[in-house]
Structure formats: structure tokens, C-alpha cells
N, CA, C and O of each residue as an XYZ file, in Angstrom:
744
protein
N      17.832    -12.482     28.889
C      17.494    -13.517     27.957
C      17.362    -14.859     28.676
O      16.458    -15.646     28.395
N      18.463    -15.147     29.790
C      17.954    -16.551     30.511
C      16.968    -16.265     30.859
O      16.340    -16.940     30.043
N      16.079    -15.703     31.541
C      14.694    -15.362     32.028
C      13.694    -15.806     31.566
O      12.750    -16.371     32.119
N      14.012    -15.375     29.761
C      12.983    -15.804     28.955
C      12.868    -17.102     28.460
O      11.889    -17.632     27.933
N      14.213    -17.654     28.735
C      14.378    -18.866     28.233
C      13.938    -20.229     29.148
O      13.550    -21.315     28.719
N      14.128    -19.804     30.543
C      13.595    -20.743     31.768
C      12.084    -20.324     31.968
O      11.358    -21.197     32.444
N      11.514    -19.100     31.665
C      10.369    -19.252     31.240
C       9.286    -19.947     30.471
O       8.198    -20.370     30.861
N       9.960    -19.970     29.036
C       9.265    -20.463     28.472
C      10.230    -22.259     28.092
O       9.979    -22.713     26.976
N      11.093    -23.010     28.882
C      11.090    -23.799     28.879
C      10.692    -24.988     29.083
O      11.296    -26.015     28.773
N       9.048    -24.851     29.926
C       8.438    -26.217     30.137
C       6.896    -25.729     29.040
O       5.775    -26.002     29.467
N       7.039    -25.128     27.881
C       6.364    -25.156     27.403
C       6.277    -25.860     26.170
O       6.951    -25.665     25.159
N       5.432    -26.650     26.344
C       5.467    -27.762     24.789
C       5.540    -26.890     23.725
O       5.090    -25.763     23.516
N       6.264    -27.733     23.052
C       6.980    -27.009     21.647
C       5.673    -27.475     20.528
O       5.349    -28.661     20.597
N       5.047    -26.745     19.683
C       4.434    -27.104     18.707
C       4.693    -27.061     17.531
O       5.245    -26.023     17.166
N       4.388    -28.250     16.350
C       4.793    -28.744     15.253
C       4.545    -27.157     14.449
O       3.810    -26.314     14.963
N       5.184    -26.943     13.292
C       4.963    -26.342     12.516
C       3.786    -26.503     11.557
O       3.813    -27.561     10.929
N       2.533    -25.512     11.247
C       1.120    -25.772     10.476
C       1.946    -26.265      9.611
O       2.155    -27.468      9.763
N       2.551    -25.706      8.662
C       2.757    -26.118      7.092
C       2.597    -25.206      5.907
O       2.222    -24.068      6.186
N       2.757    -25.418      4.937
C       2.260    -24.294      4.137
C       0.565    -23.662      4.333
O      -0.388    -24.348      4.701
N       0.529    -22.409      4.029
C      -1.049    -22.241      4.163
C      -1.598    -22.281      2.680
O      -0.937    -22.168      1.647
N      -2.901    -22.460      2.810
C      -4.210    -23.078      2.112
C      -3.656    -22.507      0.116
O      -3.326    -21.332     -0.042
N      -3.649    -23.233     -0.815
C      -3.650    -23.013     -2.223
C      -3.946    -21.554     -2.374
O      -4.759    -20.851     -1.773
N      -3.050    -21.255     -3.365
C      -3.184    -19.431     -3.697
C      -4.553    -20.270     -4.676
O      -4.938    -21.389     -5.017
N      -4.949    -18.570     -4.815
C      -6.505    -18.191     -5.286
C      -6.126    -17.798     -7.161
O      -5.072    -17.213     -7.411
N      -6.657    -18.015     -7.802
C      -6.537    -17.393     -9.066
C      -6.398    -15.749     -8.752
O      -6.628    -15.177     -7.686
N      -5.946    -15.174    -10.028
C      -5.337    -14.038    -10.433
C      -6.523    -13.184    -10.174
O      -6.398    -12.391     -9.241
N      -7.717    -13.191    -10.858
C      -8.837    -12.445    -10.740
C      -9.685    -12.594     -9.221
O     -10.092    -11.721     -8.455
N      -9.735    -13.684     -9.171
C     -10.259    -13.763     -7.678
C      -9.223    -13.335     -6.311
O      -9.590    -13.299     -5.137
N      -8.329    -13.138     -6.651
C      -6.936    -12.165     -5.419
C      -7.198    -11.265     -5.806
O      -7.315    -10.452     -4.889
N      -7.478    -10.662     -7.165
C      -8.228     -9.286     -7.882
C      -9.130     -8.598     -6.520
O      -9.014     -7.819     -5.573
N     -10.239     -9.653     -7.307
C     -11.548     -9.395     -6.089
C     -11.322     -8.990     -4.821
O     -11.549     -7.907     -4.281
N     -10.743    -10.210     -4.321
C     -10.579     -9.980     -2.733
C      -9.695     -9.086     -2.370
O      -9.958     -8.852     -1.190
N      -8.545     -8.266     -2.783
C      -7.818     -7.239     -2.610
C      -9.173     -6.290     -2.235
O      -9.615     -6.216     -1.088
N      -9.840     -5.474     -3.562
C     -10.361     -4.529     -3.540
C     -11.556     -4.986     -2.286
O     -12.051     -4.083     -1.611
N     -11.993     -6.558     -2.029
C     -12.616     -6.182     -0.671
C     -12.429     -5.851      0.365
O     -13.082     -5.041      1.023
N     -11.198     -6.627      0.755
C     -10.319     -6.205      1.927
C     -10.307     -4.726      1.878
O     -10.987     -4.068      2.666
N      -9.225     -3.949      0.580
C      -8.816     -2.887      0.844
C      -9.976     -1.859      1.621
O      -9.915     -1.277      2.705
N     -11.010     -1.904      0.612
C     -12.350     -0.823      0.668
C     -12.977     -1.184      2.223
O     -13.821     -0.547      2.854
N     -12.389     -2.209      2.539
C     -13.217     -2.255      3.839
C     -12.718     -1.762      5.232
O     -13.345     -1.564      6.272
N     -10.953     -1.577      4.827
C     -10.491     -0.789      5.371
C      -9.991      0.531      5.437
O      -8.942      0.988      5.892
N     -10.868      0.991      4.943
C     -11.535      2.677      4.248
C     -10.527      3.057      3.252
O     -10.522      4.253      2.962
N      -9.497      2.147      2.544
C      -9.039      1.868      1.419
C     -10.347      2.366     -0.157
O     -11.466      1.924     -0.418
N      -9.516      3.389     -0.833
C     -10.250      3.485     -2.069
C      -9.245      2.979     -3.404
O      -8.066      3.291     -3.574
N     -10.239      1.960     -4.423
C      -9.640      1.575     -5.253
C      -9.925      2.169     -6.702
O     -11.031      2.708     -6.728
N      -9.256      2.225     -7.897
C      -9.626      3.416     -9.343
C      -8.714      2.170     -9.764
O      -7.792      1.614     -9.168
N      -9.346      1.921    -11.089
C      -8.970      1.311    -12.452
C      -8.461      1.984    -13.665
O      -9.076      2.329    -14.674
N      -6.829      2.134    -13.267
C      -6.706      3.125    -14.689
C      -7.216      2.450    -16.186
O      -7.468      1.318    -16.599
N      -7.212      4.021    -16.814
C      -7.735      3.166    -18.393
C      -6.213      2.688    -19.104
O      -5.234      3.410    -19.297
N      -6.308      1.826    -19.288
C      -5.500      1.231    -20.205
C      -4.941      1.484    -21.539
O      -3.863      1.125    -22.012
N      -6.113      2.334    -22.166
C      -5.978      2.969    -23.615
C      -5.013      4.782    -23.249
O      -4.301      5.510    -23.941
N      -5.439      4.829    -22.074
C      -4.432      6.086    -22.047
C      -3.015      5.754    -21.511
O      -2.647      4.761    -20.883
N      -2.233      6.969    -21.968
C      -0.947      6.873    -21.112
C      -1.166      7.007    -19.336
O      -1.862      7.840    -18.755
N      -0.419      6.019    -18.789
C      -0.606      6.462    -16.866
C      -0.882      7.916    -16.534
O      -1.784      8.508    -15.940
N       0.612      8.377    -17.348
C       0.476      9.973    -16.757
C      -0.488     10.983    -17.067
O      -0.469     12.026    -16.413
N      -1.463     10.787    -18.121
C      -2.435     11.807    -18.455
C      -3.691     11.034    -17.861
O      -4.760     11.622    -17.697
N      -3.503      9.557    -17.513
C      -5.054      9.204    -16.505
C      -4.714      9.873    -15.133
O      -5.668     10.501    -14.675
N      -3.828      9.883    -14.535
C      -2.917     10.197    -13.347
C      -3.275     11.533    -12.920
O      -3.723     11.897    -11.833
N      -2.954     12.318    -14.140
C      -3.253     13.486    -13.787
C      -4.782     13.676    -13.463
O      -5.271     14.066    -12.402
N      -5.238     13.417    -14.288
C      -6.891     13.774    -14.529
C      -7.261     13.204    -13.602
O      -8.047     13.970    -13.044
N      -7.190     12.291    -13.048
C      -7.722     11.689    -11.585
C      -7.593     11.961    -10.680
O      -8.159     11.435     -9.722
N      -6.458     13.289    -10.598
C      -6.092     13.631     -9.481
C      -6.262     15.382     -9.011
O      -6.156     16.001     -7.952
N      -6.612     15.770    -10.573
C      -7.360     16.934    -11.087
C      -9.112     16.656    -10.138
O      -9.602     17.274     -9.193
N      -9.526     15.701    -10.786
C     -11.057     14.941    -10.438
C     -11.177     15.056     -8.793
O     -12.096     15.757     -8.369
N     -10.311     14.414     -7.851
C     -10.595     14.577     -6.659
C     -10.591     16.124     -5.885
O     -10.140     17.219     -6.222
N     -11.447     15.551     -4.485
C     -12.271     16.913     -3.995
C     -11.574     17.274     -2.542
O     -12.064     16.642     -1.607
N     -10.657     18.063     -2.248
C     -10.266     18.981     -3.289
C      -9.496     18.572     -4.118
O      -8.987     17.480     -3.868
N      -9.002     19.450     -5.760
C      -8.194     19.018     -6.773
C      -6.755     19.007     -6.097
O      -6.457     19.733     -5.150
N      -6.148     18.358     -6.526
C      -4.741     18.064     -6.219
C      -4.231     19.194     -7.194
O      -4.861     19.398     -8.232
N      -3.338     19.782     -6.953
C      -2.188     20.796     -7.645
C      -1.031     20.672     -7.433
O      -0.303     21.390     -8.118
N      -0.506     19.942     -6.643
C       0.959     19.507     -6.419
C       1.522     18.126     -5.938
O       1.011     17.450     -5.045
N       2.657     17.795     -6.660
C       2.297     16.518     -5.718
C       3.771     15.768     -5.549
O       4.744     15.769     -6.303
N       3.609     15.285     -4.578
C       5.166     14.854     -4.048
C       5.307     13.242     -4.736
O       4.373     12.440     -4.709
N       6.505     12.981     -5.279
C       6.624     11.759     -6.207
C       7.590     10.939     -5.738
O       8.739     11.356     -5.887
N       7.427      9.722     -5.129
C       8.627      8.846     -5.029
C       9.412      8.728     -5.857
O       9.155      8.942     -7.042
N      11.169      8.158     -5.183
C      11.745      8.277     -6.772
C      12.115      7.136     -7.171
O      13.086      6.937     -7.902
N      10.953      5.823     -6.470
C      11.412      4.964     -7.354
C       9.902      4.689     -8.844
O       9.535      3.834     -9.650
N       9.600      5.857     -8.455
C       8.121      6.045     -9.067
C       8.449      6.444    -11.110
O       8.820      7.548    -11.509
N       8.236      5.487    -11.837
C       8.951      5.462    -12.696
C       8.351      6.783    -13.514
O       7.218      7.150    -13.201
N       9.240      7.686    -14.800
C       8.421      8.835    -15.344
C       7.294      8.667    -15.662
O       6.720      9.676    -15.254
N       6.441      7.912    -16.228
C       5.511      7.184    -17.178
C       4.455      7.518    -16.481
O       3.388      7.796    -17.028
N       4.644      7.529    -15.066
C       3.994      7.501    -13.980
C       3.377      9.077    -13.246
O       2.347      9.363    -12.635
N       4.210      9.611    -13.541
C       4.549     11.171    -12.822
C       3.479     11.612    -14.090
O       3.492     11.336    -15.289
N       2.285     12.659    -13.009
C       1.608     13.084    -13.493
C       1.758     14.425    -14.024
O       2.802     14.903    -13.581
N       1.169     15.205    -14.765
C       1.471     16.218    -14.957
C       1.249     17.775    -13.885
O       0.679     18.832    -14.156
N       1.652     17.526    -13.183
C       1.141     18.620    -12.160
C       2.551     19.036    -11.415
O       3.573     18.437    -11.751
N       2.606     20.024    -10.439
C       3.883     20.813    -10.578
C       4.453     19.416     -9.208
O       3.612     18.733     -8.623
N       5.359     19.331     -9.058
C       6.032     18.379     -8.360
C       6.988     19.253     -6.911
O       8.164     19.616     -6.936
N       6.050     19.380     -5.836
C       6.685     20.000     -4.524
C       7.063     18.952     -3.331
O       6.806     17.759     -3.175
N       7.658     19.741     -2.692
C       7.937     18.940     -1.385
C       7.202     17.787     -0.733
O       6.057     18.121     -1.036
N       7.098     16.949     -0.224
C       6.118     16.377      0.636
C       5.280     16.474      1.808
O       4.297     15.783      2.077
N       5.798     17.432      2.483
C       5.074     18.423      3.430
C       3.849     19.442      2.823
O       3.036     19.890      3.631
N       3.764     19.713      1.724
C       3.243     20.723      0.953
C       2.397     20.311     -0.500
O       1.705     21.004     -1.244
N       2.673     19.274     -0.533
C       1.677     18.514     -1.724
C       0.448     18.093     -1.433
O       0.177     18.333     -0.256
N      -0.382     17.579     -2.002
C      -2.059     17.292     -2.011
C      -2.021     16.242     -2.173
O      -2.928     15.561     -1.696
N      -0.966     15.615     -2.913
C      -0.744     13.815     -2.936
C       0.602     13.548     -3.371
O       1.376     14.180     -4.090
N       0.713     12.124     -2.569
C       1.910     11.572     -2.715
C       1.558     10.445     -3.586
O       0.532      9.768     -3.518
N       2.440     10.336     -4.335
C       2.331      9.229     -5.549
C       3.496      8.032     -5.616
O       4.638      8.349     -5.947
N       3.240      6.945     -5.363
C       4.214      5.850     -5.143
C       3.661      4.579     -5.643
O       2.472      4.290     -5.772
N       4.969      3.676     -5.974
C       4.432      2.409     -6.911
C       5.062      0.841     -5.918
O       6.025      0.459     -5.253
N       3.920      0.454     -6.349
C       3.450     -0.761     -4.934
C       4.380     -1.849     -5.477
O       4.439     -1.990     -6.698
N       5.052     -2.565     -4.740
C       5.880     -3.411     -5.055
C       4.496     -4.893     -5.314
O       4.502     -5.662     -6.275
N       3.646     -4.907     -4.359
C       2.810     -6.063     -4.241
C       1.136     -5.414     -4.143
O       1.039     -4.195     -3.999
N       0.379     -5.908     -4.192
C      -1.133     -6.107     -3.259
C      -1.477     -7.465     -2.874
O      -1.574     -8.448     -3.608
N      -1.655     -7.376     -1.571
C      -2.049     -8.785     -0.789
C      -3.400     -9.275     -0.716
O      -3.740     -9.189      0.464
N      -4.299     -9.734     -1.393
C      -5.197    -10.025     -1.406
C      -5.989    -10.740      0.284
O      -7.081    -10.419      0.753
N      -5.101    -11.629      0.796
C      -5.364    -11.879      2.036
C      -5.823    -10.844      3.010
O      -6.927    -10.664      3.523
N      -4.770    -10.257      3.123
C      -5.118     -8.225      4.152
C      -5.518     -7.573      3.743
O      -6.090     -6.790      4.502
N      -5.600     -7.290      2.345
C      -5.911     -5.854      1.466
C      -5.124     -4.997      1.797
O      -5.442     -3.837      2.061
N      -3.672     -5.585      1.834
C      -2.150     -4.503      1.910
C      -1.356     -4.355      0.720
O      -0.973     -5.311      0.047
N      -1.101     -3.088      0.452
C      -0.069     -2.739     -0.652
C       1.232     -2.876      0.167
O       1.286     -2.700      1.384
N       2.283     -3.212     -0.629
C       3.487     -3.652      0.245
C       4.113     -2.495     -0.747
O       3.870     -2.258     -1.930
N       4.835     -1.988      0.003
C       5.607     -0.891     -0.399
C       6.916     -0.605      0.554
O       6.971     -0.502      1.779
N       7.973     -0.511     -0.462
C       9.414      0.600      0.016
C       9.149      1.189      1.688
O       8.293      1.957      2.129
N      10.326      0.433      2.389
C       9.731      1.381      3.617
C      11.244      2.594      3.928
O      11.382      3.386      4.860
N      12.035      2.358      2.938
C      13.404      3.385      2.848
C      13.176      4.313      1.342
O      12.748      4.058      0.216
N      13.740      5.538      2.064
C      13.412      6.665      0.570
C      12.016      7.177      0.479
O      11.781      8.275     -0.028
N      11.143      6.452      0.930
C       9.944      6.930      0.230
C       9.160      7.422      1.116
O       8.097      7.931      0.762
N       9.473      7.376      2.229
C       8.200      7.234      3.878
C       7.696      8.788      3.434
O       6.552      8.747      2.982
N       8.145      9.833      3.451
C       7.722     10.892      2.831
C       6.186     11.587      2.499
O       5.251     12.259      2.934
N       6.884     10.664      1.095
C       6.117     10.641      0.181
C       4.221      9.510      0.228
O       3.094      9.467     -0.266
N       5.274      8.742      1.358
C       3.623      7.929      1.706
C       3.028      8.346      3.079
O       2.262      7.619      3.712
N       3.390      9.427      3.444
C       2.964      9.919      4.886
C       2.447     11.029      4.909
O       1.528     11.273      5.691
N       2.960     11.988      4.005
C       2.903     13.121      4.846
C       1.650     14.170      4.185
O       0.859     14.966      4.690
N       1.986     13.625      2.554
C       0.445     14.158      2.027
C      -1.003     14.105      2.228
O      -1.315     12.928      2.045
N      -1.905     14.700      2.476
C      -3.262     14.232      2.877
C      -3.820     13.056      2.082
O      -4.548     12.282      2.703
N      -3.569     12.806      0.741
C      -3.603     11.838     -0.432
C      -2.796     10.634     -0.516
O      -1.775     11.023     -1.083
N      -2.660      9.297     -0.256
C      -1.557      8.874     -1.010
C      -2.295      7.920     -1.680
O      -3.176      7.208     -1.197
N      -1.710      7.949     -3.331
C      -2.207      6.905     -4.062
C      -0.995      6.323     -4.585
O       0.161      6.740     -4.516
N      -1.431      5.362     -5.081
C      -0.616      3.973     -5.069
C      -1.096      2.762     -6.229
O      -2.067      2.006     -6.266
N       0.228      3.000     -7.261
C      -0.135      2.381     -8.272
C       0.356      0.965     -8.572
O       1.552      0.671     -8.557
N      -0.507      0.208     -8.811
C      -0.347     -1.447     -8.631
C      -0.260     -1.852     -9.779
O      -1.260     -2.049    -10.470
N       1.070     -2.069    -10.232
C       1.157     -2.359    -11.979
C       0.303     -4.041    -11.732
O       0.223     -4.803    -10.768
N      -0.161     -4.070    -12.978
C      -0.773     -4.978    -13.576
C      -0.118     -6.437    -13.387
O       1.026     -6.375    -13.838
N      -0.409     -7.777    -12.876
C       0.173     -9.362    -12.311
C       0.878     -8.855    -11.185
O       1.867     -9.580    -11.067
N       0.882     -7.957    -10.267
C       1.224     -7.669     -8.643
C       0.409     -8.471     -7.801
O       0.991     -9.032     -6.873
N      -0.984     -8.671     -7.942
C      -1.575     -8.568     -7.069
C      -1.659    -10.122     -6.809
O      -1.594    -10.981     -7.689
N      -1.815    -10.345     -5.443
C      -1.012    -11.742     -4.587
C      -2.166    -12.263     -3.742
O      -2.683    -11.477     -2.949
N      -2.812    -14.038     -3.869
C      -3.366    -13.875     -2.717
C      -3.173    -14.037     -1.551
O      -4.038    -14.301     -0.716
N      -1.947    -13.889     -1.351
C      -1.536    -14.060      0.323
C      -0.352    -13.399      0.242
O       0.265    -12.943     -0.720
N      -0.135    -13.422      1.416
C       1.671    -12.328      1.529
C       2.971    -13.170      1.644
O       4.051    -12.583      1.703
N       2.900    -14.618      1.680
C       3.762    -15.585      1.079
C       4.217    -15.739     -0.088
O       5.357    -16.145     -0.315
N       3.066    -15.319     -1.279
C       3.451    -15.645     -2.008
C       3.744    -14.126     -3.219
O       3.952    -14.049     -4.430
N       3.627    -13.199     -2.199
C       4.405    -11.501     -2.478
C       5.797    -11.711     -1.902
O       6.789    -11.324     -2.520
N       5.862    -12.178     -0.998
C       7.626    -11.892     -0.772
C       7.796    -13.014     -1.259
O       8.840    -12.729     -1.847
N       7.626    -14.125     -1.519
C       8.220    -15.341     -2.425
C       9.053    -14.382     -3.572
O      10.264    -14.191     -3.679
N       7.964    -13.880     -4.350
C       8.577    -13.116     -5.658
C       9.175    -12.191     -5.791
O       9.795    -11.964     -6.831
N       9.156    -11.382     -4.757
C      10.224    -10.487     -4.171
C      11.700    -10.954     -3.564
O      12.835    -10.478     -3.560
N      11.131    -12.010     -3.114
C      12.781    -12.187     -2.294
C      14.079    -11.708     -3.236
O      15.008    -11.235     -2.580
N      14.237    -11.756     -4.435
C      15.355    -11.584     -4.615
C      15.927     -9.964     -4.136
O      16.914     -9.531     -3.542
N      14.666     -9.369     -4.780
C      15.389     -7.862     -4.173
C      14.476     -7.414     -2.840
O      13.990     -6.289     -2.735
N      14.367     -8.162     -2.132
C      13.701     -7.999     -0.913
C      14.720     -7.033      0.133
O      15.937     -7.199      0.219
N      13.860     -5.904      0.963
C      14.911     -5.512      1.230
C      14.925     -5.999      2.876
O      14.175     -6.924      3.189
N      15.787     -5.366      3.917
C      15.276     -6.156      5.645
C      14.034     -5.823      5.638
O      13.324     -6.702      6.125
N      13.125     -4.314      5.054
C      11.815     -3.946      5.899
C      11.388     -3.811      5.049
O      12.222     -3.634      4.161
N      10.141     -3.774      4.636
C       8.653     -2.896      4.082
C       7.534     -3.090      4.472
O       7.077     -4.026      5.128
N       6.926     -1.929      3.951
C       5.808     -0.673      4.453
C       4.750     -1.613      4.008
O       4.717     -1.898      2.811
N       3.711     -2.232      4.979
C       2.336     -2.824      4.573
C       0.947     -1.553      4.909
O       0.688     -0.936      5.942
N       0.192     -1.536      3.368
C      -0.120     -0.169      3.874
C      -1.576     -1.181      3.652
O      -1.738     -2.136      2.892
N      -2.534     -0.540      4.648
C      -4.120     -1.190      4.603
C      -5.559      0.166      4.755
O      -6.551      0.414      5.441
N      -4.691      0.765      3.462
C      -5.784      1.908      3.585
C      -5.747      3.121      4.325
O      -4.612      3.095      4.800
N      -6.260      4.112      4.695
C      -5.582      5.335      5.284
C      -5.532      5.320      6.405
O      -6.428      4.806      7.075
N      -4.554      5.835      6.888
C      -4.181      6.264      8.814
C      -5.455      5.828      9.555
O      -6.592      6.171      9.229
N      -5.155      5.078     10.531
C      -6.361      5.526     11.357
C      -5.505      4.988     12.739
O      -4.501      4.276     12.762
N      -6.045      5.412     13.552
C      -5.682      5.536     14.720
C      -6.964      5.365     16.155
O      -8.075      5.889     16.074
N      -6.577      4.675     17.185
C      -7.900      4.787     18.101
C      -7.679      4.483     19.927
O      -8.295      3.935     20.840
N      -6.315      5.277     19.703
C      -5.608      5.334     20.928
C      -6.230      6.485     21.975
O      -5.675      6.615     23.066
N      -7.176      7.169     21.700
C      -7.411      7.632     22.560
C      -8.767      7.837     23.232
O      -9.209      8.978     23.094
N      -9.179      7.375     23.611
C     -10.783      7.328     24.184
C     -11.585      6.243     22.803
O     -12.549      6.630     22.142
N     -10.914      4.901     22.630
C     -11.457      4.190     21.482
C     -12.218      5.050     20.758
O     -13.426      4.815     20.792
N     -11.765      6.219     19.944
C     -12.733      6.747     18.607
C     -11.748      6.487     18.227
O     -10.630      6.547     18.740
N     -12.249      6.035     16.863
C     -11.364      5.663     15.323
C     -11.554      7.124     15.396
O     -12.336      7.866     15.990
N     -10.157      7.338     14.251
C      -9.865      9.059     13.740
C      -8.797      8.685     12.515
O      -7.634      8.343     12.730
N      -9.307      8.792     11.392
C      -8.605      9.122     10.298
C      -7.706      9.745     10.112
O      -8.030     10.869     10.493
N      -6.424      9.782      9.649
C      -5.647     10.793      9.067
C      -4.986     11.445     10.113
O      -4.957     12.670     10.000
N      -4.414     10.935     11.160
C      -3.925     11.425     12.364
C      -2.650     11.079     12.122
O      -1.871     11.787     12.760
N      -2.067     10.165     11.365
C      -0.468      9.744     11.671
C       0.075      9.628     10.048
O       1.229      9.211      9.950
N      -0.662      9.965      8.701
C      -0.434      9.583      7.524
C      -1.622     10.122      6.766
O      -2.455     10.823      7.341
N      -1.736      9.752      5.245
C      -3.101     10.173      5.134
C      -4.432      9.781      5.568
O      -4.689      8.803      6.270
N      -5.326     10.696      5.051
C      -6.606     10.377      5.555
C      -7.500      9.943      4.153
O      -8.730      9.989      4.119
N      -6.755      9.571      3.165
C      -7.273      9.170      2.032
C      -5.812      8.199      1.546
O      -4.603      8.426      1.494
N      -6.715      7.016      1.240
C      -5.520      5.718      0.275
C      -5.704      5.243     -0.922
O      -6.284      4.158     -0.876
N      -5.477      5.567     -1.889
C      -6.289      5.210     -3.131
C      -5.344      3.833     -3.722
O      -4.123      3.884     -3.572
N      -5.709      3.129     -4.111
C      -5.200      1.861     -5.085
C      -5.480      2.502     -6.643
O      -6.368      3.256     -7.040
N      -4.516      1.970     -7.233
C      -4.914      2.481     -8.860
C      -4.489      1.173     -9.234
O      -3.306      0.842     -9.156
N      -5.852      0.021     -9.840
C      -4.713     -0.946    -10.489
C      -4.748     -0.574    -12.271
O      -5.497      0.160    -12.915
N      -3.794     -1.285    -12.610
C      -3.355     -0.439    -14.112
C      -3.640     -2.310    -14.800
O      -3.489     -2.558    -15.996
């Protein structure tokens, strides 16, 4: 640690920026989420509102190619939520289903649980991810602002599915997590 410290001791110290630039309205952090996300091969679905979660949930997850038939459920993933389909391991499910503490409009990151749940957001080929309704943030200041109280030391910033490009620079999907990220905002 002295090392680092006589190192970087003749280096001018710089002022702190300050706060960054005015949050964005509600609909326009809307917007820019789903651009960010989708651009980082992030897919976003609008549940219907007139149905219950769990029977859009299901059917949406029925709908994808291939159909989902099992599916591994976080447990801080409330019932309402839990679709109707048989509920297996996380090694062995078609999707993992988990509920986003935030969406960052700045990154196009869902901030999510990074204890209990890693599982369930890793290991399925699927993970979707449901963004209850006034989550969505335009910057990540002002997601853990509103979190802090039950903030925990870590969480999971997720920006769409696995990708990876460690080896001979090809991007490759789905190498370390899924290879599909769905956003559901409700």
C-alpha cells in the first residue's frame, strides 16, 4: 500500500464534477431504458395490464421459441408473479424468472439481487425480468438513492444477455448466463 501511495502522490488531486446532469422525466427514462436495453441485445415485452401477471407470464412464456415448460423462480419473486408452469430446478428450467429492484435508463441495466437469486438469473437459457411499474430510473444515482434504505453491499447490473468476447474478439452469446434477456415492464 505505501507503493501506491508514493506513487500516486505527486499527482494533482482533482475537484469533484458534482452532481450529474437533471434526471429525465418518467416516460422519457421509459424510452431510453428500452433503447439502451435492445441495443444491448436486451429484449423488452409490455405486460397487459388488464390481465393478472401470472396468466400474461405464462402465456408469454408458452409464446416463446422454444416454449418454456419449466421454470426456475426467484424467491424474492412475489406469487402474483409465478407463472403457471411446473416450477424446477435452475439447472433444468427454460427460464428463470426474477423481479428487478430498478431499470437504469442511462445503461439500459436492470439492477437486481446479487444474493439468493444468481441461480435463477444465470443458469437458465431465458431470463426474464419483471420491472414493476415507477422503477424505471434515469440514471443509476438516482436507483440506489431510492434503494438505499434496503440497499444491500452488492447488486447484479444486468445489460441484456451474456455475451462474452474473450477469445479471438468474436462476440458469443450465452456463454456465461443466458443467451436471451427479456424486460417485462408491467
Amino acid at each position: 500500500m505505501a507503493r501506491v501511495v508514493r506513487a500516486t502522490a505527486s499527482r494533482p488531486r482533482l475537484p469533484h464534477p458534482g452532481a450529474l446532469a437533471a434526471a429525465a422525466s418518467t416516460d422519457d427514462a421509459v424510452d431510453a431504458f428500452v433503447k439502451r436495453f435492445t441495443s444491448s441485445g436486451g429484449e423488452v415485452a409490455t405486460a397487459d395490464s388488464e390481465r393478472p401477471p401470472d396468466d400474461w407470464l405464462t402465456d408469454f412464456l408458452r409464446g416463446l421459441d422454444p416454449e418454456v415448460v419449466g421454470v426456475a423462480v426467484g424467491p424474492d419473486v412475489p406469487r402474483e408473479l409465478s407463472p403457471g408452469l411446473p416450477e424446477v430446478a435452475a439447472a433444468h428450467a427454460g427460464a428463470g424468472i426474477s423481479l428487478a429492484w430498478a431499470a437504469v435508463a442511462d445503461t439500459g441495466s436492470l439492477v437486481l439481487p446479487s444474493t439468493g437469486t444468481r441461480a435463477v438469473q444465470l443458469l437458465p437459457p431465458v431470463h426474464v425480468v419483471w420491472v414493476p411499474s415507477g422503477q424505471v430510473f434515469a440514471r443509476l444515482e438516482d436507483a440506489l438513492r431510492e434503494l438505499e434504505p434496503e440497499l444491500p453491499a452488492t447488486v447484479g447490473l444486468h445489460s441484456g444477455p451474456s455475451k462474452s468476447a474473450d477469445i479471438g474478439r468474436t462476440v458469443v452469446t450465452g456463454v456465461h448466463g443466458p443467451g436471451r434477456c427479456v424486460a417485462v415492464l408491467s
